[in-house]
C-alpha positions in Angstrom: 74.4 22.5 148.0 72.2 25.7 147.7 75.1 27.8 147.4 76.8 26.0 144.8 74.0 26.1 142.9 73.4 29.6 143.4 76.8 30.1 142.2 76.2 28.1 139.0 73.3 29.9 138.2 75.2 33.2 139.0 78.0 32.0 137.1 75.5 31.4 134.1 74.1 34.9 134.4 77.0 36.5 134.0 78.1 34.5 131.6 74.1 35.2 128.9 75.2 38.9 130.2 78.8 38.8 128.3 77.3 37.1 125.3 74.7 39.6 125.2 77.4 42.1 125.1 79.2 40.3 122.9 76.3 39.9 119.9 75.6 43.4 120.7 78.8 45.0 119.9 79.1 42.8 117.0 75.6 43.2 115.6 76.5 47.1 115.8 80.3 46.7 114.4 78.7 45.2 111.5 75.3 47.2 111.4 78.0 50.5 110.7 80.3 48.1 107.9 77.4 47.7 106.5 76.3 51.2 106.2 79.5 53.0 105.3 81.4 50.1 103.4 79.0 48.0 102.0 79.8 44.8 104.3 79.9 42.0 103.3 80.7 43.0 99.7 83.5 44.4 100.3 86.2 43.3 97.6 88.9 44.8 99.6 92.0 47.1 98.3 92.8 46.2 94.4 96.1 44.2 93.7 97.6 47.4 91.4 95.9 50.9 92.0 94.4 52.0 88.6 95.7 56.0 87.9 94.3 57.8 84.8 97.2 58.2 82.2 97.1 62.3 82.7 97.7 61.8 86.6 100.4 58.9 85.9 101.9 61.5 84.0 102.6 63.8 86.6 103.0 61.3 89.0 106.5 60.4 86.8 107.1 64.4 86.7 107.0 64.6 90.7 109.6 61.7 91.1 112.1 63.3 88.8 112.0 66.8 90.3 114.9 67.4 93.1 114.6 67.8 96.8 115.0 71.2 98.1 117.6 70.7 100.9 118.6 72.6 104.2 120.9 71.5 106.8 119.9 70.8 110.3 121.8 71.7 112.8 124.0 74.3 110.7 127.0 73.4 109.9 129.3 74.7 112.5 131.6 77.2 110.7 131.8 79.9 113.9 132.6 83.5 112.8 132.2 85.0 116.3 132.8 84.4 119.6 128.9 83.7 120.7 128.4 81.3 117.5 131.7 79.6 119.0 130.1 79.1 122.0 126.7 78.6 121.1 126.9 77.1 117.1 125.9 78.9 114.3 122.2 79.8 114.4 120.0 78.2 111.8 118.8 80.4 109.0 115.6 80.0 106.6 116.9 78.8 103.6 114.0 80.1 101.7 113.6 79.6 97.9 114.4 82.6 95.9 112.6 84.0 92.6 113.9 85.1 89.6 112.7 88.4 87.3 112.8 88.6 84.2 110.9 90.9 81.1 109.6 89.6 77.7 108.5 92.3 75.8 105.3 89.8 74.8 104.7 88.5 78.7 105.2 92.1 80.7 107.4 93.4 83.3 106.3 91.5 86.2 107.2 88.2 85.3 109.4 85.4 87.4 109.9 81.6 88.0 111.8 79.6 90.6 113.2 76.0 91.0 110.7 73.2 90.9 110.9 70.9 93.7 109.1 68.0 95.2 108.9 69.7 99.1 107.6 72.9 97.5 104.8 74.6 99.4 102.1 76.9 98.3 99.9 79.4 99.9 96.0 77.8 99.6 94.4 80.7 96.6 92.3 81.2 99.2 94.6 82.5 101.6 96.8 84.3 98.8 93.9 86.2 97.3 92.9 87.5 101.2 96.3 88.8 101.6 96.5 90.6 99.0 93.2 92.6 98.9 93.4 93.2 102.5 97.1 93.8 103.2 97.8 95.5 99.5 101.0 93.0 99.6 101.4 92.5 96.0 104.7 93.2 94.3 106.6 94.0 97.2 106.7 90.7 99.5 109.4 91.6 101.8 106.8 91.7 104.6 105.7 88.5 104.0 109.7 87.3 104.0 110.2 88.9 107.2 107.4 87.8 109.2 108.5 83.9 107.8 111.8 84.7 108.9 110.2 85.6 112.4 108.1 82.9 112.7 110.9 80.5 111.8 113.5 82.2 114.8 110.4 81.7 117.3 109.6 78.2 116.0 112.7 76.9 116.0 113.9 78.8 119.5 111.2 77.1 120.9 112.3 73.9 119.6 115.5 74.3 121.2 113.6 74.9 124.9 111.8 71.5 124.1 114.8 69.4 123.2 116.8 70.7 126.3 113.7 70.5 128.7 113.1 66.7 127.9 117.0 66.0 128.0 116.4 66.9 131.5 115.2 63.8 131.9 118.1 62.3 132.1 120.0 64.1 134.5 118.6 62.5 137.4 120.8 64.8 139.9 119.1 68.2 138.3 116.2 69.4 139.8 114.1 70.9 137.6 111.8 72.6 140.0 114.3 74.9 140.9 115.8 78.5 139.7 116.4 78.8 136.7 115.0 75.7 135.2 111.5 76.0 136.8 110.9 79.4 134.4 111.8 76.6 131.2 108.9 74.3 132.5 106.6 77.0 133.0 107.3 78.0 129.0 107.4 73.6 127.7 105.6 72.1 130.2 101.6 73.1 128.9 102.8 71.5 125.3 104.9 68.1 127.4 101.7 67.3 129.1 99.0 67.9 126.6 100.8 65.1 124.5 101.6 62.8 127.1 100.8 59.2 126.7 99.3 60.0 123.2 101.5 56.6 122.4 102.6 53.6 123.9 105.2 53.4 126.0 108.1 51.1 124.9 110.3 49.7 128.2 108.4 52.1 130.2 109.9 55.1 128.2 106.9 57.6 127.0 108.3 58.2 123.2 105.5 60.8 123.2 107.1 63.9 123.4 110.0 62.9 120.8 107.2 61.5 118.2 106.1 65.8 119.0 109.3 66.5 118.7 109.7 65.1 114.9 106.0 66.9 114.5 107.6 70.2 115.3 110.5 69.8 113.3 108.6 69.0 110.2 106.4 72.3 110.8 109.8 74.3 111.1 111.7 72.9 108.4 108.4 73.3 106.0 108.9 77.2 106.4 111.9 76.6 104.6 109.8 75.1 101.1 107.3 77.6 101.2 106.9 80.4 98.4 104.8 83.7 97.9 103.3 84.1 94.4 102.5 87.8 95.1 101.0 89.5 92.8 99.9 86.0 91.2 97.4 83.2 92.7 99.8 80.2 93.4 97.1 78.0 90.5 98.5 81.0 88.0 101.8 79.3 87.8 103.1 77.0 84.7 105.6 74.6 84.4 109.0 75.2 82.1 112.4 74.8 81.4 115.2 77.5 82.1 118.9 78.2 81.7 120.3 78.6 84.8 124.2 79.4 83.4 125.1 75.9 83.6 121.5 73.5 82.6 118.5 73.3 82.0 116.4 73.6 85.8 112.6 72.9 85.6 110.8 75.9 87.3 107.6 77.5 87.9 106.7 80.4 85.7 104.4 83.2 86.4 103.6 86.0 83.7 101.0 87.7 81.8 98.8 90.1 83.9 97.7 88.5 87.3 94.2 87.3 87.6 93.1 90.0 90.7 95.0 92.8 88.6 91.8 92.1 86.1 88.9 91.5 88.5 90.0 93.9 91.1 91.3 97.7 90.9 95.6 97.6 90.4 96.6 99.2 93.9 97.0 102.6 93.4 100.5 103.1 94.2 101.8 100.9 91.6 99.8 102.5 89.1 101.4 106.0 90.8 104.5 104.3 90.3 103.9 103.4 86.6 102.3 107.3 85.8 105.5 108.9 87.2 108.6 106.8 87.6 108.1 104.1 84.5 105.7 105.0 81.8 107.0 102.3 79.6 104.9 99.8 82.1 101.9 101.6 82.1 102.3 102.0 78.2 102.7 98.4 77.4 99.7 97.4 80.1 97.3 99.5 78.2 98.5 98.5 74.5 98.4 94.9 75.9 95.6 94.9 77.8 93.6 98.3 77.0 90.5 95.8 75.6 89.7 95.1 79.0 88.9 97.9 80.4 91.1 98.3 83.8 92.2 101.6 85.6 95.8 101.7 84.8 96.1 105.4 85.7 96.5 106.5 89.0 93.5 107.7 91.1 94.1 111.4 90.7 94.5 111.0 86.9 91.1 109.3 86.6 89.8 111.5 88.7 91.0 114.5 86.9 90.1 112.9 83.9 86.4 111.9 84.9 86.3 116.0 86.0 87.2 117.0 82.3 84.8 114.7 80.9 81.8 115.7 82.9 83.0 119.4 82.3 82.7 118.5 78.9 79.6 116.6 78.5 77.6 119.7 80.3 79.4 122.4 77.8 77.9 120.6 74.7 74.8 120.2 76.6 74.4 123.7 77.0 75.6 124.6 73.5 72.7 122.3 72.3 70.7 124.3 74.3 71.8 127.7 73.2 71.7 126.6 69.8 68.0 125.1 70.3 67.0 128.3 72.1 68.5 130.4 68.8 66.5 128.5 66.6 63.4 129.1 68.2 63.8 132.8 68.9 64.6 133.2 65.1 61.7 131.0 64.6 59.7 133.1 66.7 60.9 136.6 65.1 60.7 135.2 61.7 57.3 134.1 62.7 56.4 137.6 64.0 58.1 139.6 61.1 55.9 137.3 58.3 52.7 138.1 60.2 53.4 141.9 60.4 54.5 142.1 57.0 51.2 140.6 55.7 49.4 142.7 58.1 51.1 145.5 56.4 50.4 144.4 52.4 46.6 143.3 53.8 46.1 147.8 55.3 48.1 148.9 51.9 46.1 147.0 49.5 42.9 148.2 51.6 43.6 151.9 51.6 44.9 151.9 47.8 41.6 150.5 46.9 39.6 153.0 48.7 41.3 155.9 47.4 41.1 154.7 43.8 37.0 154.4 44.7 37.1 157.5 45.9 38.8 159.4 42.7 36.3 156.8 40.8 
Protein backbone atom coordinates (compact mmCIF):
# COMPACT_ATOMS: atom_id res chain seq x y z
CA UNK A 1 0.00 0.00 0.00
CA UNK A 2 2.90 2.44 0.73
CA UNK A 3 4.26 1.98 -2.61
CA UNK A 4 1.25 2.57 -4.56
CA UNK A 5 0.76 5.51 -2.88
CA UNK A 6 4.10 6.65 -3.37
CA UNK A 7 3.56 6.04 -6.90
CA UNK A 8 0.29 8.16 -6.97
CA UNK A 9 1.78 10.87 -5.42
CA UNK A 10 4.84 10.54 -7.81
CA UNK A 11 2.53 10.17 -10.57
CA UNK A 12 0.82 13.57 -9.39
CA UNK A 13 4.22 15.28 -9.21
CA UNK A 14 5.11 14.76 -12.41
CA UNK A 15 2.04 15.37 -13.64
CA UNK A 16 1.84 19.72 -11.50
CA UNK A 17 5.50 19.49 -13.20
CA UNK A 18 4.10 19.09 -17.00
CA UNK A 19 1.32 21.56 -16.33
CA UNK A 20 3.80 23.92 -15.02
CA UNK A 21 5.54 23.59 -18.17
CA UNK A 22 2.70 23.72 -20.00
CA UNK A 23 1.29 27.38 -18.56
CA UNK A 24 4.77 28.39 -18.87
CA UNK A 25 5.43 28.00 -22.39
CA UNK A 26 2.05 29.28 -23.13
CA UNK A 27 2.14 32.32 -20.74
CA UNK A 28 5.47 33.06 -22.72
CA UNK A 29 4.02 32.18 -26.40
CA UNK A 30 1.49 34.58 -25.69
CA UNK A 31 3.56 37.18 -23.55
CA UNK A 32 5.74 37.59 -27.17
CA UNK A 33 2.07 37.73 -29.42
CA UNK A 34 1.41 40.08 -27.41
CA UNK A 35 4.44 42.22 -27.78
CA UNK A 36 5.14 41.91 -31.45
CA UNK A 37 1.49 41.44 -32.88
CA UNK A 38 -0.70 42.92 -30.66
CA UNK A 39 -2.48 39.58 -29.40
CA UNK A 40 -5.37 39.23 -28.94
CA UNK A 41 -6.35 42.06 -31.35
CA UNK A 42 -5.14 40.67 -34.01
CA UNK A 43 -7.76 41.03 -37.01
CA UNK A 44 -5.72 38.62 -38.98
CA UNK A 45 -4.82 38.89 -42.96
CA UNK A 46 -7.55 41.27 -44.86
CA UNK A 47 -9.98 39.40 -47.26
CA UNK A 48 -8.56 41.61 -50.58
CA UNK A 49 -5.00 43.22 -50.05
CA UNK A 50 -5.56 47.11 -50.50
CA UNK A 51 -2.58 48.47 -53.18
CA UNK A 52 -2.36 52.27 -53.83
CA UNK A 53 -3.61 52.91 -57.48
CA UNK A 54 0.23 54.09 -58.54
CA UNK A 55 1.62 50.58 -57.33
CA UNK A 56 -1.56 48.69 -58.95
CA UNK A 57 -0.38 50.41 -61.91
CA UNK A 58 2.77 48.92 -62.19
CA UNK A 59 1.79 45.91 -60.75
CA UNK A 60 -0.51 45.53 -64.31
CA UNK A 61 2.80 46.73 -66.25
CA UNK A 62 5.03 43.77 -64.61
CA UNK A 63 2.41 41.03 -65.76
CA UNK A 64 2.35 42.16 -69.29
CA UNK A 65 6.13 42.35 -69.77
CA UNK A 66 7.66 38.93 -71.33
CA UNK A 67 9.80 36.35 -69.82
CA UNK A 68 13.37 36.43 -70.74
CA UNK A 69 14.00 32.73 -71.71
CA UNK A 70 17.13 30.39 -71.87
CA UNK A 71 17.22 26.75 -72.49
CA UNK A 72 18.35 24.28 -69.98
CA UNK A 73 20.16 21.64 -70.89
CA UNK A 74 21.14 23.11 -74.52
CA UNK A 75 19.61 21.99 -77.07
CA UNK A 76 21.76 19.23 -78.43
CA UNK A 77 22.83 20.43 -81.94
CA UNK A 78 26.61 18.80 -81.79
CA UNK A 79 29.17 20.63 -84.10
CA UNK A 80 32.16 18.62 -82.83
CA UNK A 81 33.21 15.48 -81.92
CA UNK A 82 33.56 16.33 -77.92
CA UNK A 83 30.02 18.23 -77.93
CA UNK A 84 28.89 14.76 -79.63
CA UNK A 85 30.06 13.00 -76.86
CA UNK A 86 29.59 15.31 -74.10
CA UNK A 87 26.31 17.74 -75.37
CA UNK A 88 26.65 21.08 -76.22
CA UNK A 89 27.90 23.20 -73.29
CA UNK A 90 25.51 25.76 -71.96
CA UNK A 91 26.20 29.33 -72.79
CA UNK A 92 25.05 32.68 -70.80
CA UNK A 93 22.38 33.93 -72.73
CA UNK A 94 22.95 37.37 -71.49
CA UNK A 95 20.72 40.33 -72.46
CA UNK A 96 22.30 42.65 -74.89
CA UNK A 97 22.03 46.63 -75.17
CA UNK A 98 21.41 48.68 -77.83
CA UNK A 99 23.28 52.31 -78.80
CA UNK A 100 21.96 54.82 -80.18
CA UNK A 101 22.70 59.01 -80.62
CA UNK A 102 20.10 61.82 -80.35
CA UNK A 103 21.59 64.92 -81.06
CA UNK A 104 19.34 66.32 -77.91
CA UNK A 105 20.16 63.16 -75.39
CA UNK A 106 24.17 62.58 -76.23
CA UNK A 107 26.29 60.03 -77.50
CA UNK A 108 26.14 57.54 -74.82
CA UNK A 109 22.77 56.60 -74.82
CA UNK A 110 21.12 52.84 -74.96
CA UNK A 111 18.07 50.73 -73.84
CA UNK A 112 17.35 46.98 -73.75
CA UNK A 113 14.31 44.63 -73.61
CA UNK A 114 12.15 44.92 -70.56
CA UNK A 115 11.49 41.78 -68.90
CA UNK A 116 9.82 40.46 -65.78
CA UNK A 117 13.26 38.08 -64.61
CA UNK A 118 15.42 41.23 -65.21
CA UNK A 119 18.13 41.79 -62.64
CA UNK A 120 19.91 44.86 -61.57
CA UNK A 121 23.10 45.63 -59.84
CA UNK A 122 22.04 47.26 -56.15
CA UNK A 123 23.26 51.49 -56.88
CA UNK A 124 25.17 50.71 -54.23
CA UNK A 125 27.20 48.15 -55.72
CA UNK A 126 27.13 49.90 -59.26
CA UNK A 127 28.39 53.22 -57.98
CA UNK A 128 31.55 51.11 -56.08
CA UNK A 129 32.43 49.58 -59.29
CA UNK A 130 32.75 52.26 -61.05
CA UNK A 131 34.76 54.68 -58.96
CA UNK A 132 37.11 51.98 -57.87
CA UNK A 133 37.52 49.77 -60.97
CA UNK A 134 37.13 52.95 -63.58
CA UNK A 135 34.57 50.37 -65.45
CA UNK A 136 32.35 52.75 -67.08
CA UNK A 137 31.76 52.70 -70.77
CA UNK A 138 33.67 49.80 -71.54
CA UNK A 139 31.90 46.73 -69.65
CA UNK A 140 33.53 43.86 -71.27
CA UNK A 141 35.26 43.10 -68.01
CA UNK A 142 32.30 42.81 -66.25
CA UNK A 143 30.83 40.43 -69.25
CA UNK A 144 33.72 38.27 -68.92
CA UNK A 145 34.00 37.65 -65.41
CA UNK A 146 29.84 36.85 -65.59
CA UNK A 147 30.75 34.57 -68.23
CA UNK A 148 33.38 32.99 -65.79
CA UNK A 149 31.43 32.83 -63.01
CA UNK A 150 28.60 31.21 -64.96
CA UNK A 151 31.21 28.23 -66.57
CA UNK A 152 32.32 27.58 -62.69
CA UNK A 153 28.73 27.69 -61.38
CA UNK A 154 27.29 25.67 -63.62
CA UNK A 155 30.45 23.08 -63.85
CA UNK A 156 30.02 22.69 -60.41
CA UNK A 157 26.43 21.93 -60.85
CA UNK A 158 27.25 19.24 -63.11
CA UNK A 159 29.74 17.59 -60.25
CA UNK A 160 26.66 17.88 -57.84
CA UNK A 161 24.03 16.23 -60.06
CA UNK A 162 26.43 13.29 -60.97
CA UNK A 163 27.81 12.91 -57.31
CA UNK A 164 24.17 12.47 -55.91
CA UNK A 165 23.22 10.09 -58.94
CA UNK A 166 25.71 8.06 -57.37
CA UNK A 167 23.36 7.15 -55.09
CA UNK A 168 21.78 5.01 -56.96
CA UNK A 169 24.35 2.84 -58.26
CA UNK A 170 24.55 0.69 -55.36
CA UNK A 171 27.47 -1.49 -57.11
CA UNK A 172 29.82 1.86 -57.41
CA UNK A 173 31.95 2.54 -54.72
CA UNK A 174 32.43 5.92 -54.29
CA UNK A 175 35.29 5.83 -51.93
CA UNK A 176 37.44 4.72 -54.47
CA UNK A 177 39.80 6.22 -57.40
CA UNK A 178 38.54 8.41 -59.25
CA UNK A 179 35.27 9.10 -57.63
CA UNK A 180 36.70 9.74 -54.07
CA UNK A 181 38.56 13.23 -55.60
CA UNK A 182 34.48 14.12 -56.75
CA UNK A 183 33.43 13.78 -52.96
CA UNK A 184 36.30 15.58 -51.75
CA UNK A 185 35.15 18.67 -54.27
CA UNK A 186 30.69 18.01 -53.34
CA UNK A 187 30.79 16.39 -50.28
CA UNK A 188 31.51 19.89 -47.75
CA UNK A 189 28.26 21.45 -49.67
CA UNK A 190 26.05 17.52 -49.48
CA UNK A 191 26.57 17.45 -45.83
CA UNK A 192 26.24 20.99 -44.69
CA UNK A 193 22.49 20.72 -46.17
CA UNK A 194 21.72 17.42 -45.04
CA UNK A 195 18.45 16.81 -43.28
CA UNK A 196 17.69 20.58 -43.68
CA UNK A 197 14.06 18.85 -44.69
CA UNK A 198 12.08 15.97 -44.08
CA UNK A 199 12.65 12.96 -45.40
CA UNK A 200 9.70 11.55 -47.53
CA UNK A 201 9.91 7.38 -47.64
CA UNK A 202 13.14 7.66 -46.00
CA UNK A 203 14.60 9.54 -49.08
CA UNK A 204 16.53 12.89 -47.84
CA UNK A 205 15.07 15.36 -50.75
CA UNK A 206 17.62 17.74 -49.16
CA UNK A 207 20.19 17.91 -51.58
CA UNK A 208 17.78 18.09 -54.72
CA UNK A 209 15.63 21.05 -52.91
CA UNK A 210 19.91 22.57 -53.07
CA UNK A 211 19.99 21.49 -56.18
CA UNK A 212 16.81 23.73 -57.52
CA UNK A 213 18.64 26.56 -55.17
CA UNK A 214 21.74 26.32 -57.28
CA UNK A 215 20.05 26.32 -60.47
CA UNK A 216 18.02 29.38 -59.75
CA UNK A 217 21.53 31.22 -58.77
CA UNK A 218 22.93 30.03 -62.16
CA UNK A 219 20.23 30.63 -64.39
CA UNK A 220 19.79 34.31 -62.67
CA UNK A 221 23.31 35.24 -64.27
CA UNK A 222 21.57 34.87 -67.36
CA UNK A 223 18.79 38.11 -66.47
CA UNK A 224 21.32 40.20 -65.07
CA UNK A 225 22.42 43.62 -66.80
CA UNK A 226 25.27 46.28 -66.29
CA UNK A 227 24.14 49.97 -66.52
CA UNK A 228 27.80 51.17 -66.79
CA UNK A 229 28.24 54.33 -67.02
CA UNK A 230 24.62 54.88 -65.49
CA UNK A 231 23.17 53.87 -61.87
CA UNK A 232 20.66 51.03 -62.61
CA UNK A 233 17.68 53.88 -60.68
CA UNK A 234 18.82 56.25 -63.87
CA UNK A 235 16.87 54.10 -66.21
CA UNK A 236 13.24 55.01 -67.80
CA UNK A 237 10.77 53.05 -69.21
CA UNK A 238 9.82 53.34 -73.29
CA UNK A 239 8.72 52.02 -76.35
CA UNK A 240 11.04 51.10 -79.34
CA UNK A 241 11.05 49.82 -82.90
CA UNK A 242 12.78 46.77 -83.05
CA UNK A 243 12.31 46.24 -87.21
CA UNK A 244 9.29 44.34 -86.74
CA UNK A 245 7.11 45.99 -83.21
CA UNK A 246 7.03 47.94 -80.85
CA UNK A 247 9.35 46.22 -77.62
CA UNK A 248 9.04 47.96 -74.20
CA UNK A 249 12.65 48.67 -73.02
CA UNK A 250 14.76 50.47 -70.56
CA UNK A 251 16.31 53.67 -71.62
CA UNK A 252 19.34 55.32 -70.37
CA UNK A 253 20.52 58.85 -71.62
CA UNK A 254 21.38 62.33 -70.73
CA UNK A 255 24.75 62.65 -68.89
CA UNK A 256 25.16 59.92 -66.01
CA UNK A 257 24.64 61.04 -62.47
CA UNK A 258 28.58 60.20 -61.27
CA UNK A 259 29.82 61.89 -64.59
CA UNK A 260 28.33 65.19 -62.63
CA UNK A 261 29.31 64.55 -59.01
CA UNK A 262 32.56 62.84 -59.72
CA UNK A 263 35.59 63.79 -62.15
CA UNK A 264 34.78 61.99 -66.03
CA UNK A 265 37.68 59.32 -66.04
CA UNK A 266 40.36 60.72 -67.73
CA UNK A 267 40.81 58.54 -70.51
CA UNK A 268 37.46 59.14 -71.96
CA UNK A 269 37.84 62.64 -71.81
CA UNK A 270 41.59 61.79 -73.67
CA UNK A 271 39.47 59.97 -75.94
CA UNK A 272 36.99 62.92 -76.55
CA UNK A 273 40.20 65.76 -76.84
CA UNK A 274 41.85 63.63 -79.54
CA UNK A 275 39.84 60.98 -81.38
CA UNK A 276 36.07 62.62 -81.22
CA UNK A 277 35.85 66.30 -80.53
CA UNK A 278 32.27 66.34 -81.58
CA UNK A 279 31.56 64.48 -78.02
CA UNK A 280 33.51 66.72 -76.07
CA UNK A 281 31.91 69.71 -78.07
CA UNK A 282 28.29 68.82 -77.49
CA UNK A 283 29.08 67.82 -73.54
CA UNK A 284 30.29 71.35 -72.94
CA UNK A 285 27.43 73.23 -75.07
CA UNK A 286 25.00 70.86 -73.26
CA UNK A 287 26.32 70.80 -70.17
CA UNK A 288 29.10 73.72 -69.89
CA UNK A 289 26.61 75.36 -66.93
CA UNK A 290 27.72 72.92 -64.67
CA UNK A 291 30.91 73.24 -64.31
CA UNK A 292 32.68 69.63 -65.03
CA UNK A 293 36.28 68.92 -66.33
CA UNK A 294 35.60 67.73 -69.80
CA UNK A 295 39.14 68.24 -70.95
CA UNK A 296 41.66 65.91 -70.34
CA UNK A 297 44.11 66.26 -67.32
CA UNK A 298 47.05 67.58 -69.28
CA UNK A 299 44.76 70.17 -70.97
CA UNK A 300 43.53 71.46 -67.61
CA UNK A 301 46.60 71.36 -66.42
CA UNK A 302 48.18 73.24 -69.15
CA UNK A 303 45.53 75.50 -68.99
CA UNK A 304 45.52 76.18 -65.12
CA UNK A 305 49.63 76.90 -66.01
CA UNK A 306 48.59 79.73 -68.54
CA UNK A 307 46.17 81.14 -66.21
CA UNK A 308 48.40 81.47 -63.24
CA UNK A 309 51.12 82.69 -65.72
CA UNK A 310 48.74 85.16 -66.51
CA UNK A 311 47.31 86.38 -63.39
CA UNK A 312 51.09 87.13 -62.05
CA UNK A 313 51.95 89.15 -65.43
CA UNK A 314 49.11 91.65 -64.81
CA UNK A 315 50.08 91.58 -61.23
CA UNK A 316 53.33 92.74 -61.92
CA UNK A 317 52.23 95.19 -64.60
CA UNK A 318 49.95 96.81 -61.83
CA UNK A 319 52.92 96.90 -60.02
CA UNK A 320 55.26 98.52 -62.50
CA UNK A 321 52.62 100.84 -63.38
CA UNK A 322 52.00 101.70 -59.53
CA UNK A 323 55.72 102.02 -59.02
CA UNK A 324 55.80 104.57 -62.32
CA UNK A 325 53.34 106.62 -60.91
CA UNK A 326 54.92 107.18 -57.78
CA UNK A 327 58.43 107.81 -59.14
CA UNK A 328 56.87 110.47 -61.38
CA UNK A 329 55.06 111.55 -58.41
CA UNK A 330 58.09 111.66 -56.57
CA UNK A 331 60.22 113.65 -59.43
CA UNK A 332 57.36 115.91 -60.06
CA UNK A 333 57.36 116.46 -56.40
CA UNK A 334 61.11 117.13 -56.31
CA UNK A 335 61.25 119.24 -59.58
CA UNK A 336 58.12 121.65 -58.03
CA UNK A 337 60.13 122.17 -54.84
CA UNK A 338 63.40 123.05 -56.58
CA UNK A 339 61.85 125.20 -58.93
CA UNK A 340 60.26 127.32 -56.12
CA UNK A 341 63.44 127.18 -54.34
CA UNK A 342 64.84 128.68 -57.45
CA UNK A 343 62.00 131.72 -58.05
CA UNK A 344 62.20 132.12 -53.87
CA UNK A 345 66.90 132.90 -54.35
CA UNK A 346 66.00 134.91 -57.74
CA UNK A 347 63.35 137.12 -56.38
CA UNK A 348 65.83 137.51 -53.22
CA UNK A 349 68.90 138.55 -55.03
CA UNK A 350 66.97 140.89 -57.63
CA UNK A 351 65.70 142.70 -54.66
CA UNK A 352 69.01 143.25 -53.09
CA UNK A 353 70.68 144.47 -56.08
CA UNK A 354 67.85 146.94 -56.87
CA UNK A 355 68.52 148.20 -52.94
CA UNK A 356 71.81 148.33 -53.62
CA UNK A 357 71.62 150.68 -56.97
CA UNK A 358 68.79 152.49 -54.69
Amino acid sequence: MKLLSMNLDLDKIETNIRLKIIEFFQFSIEKIASIFFNYPEVKGMPAELQVSEKKQEILDYISKLPVHMTVMPPVPRPQTFGQALFGNVPKLAKIDRTYYFAPNEGYYNFYFPNFKNIYFLPNWLSKWIQLNFHITTNIKPLIIFQEVIFVLLISYYFLLEFRLKLFWFLTINPYTRPFVYLLSFTDWLVDNTQGMFPTVLSIDYSPTLLMMVFGRVVDSLNHLVFTMPFLPCEGTIGQRFDGKRMIKVVVYRYLPHLWEHYPIPNDIREYWYKDNPKILKFMKKSYGHLEIDFEPNRILKKMYDEQHITKLIHENIDNVNHLSTNIISDNYLKYHHNLENFASNSIDICSHIFHKIS
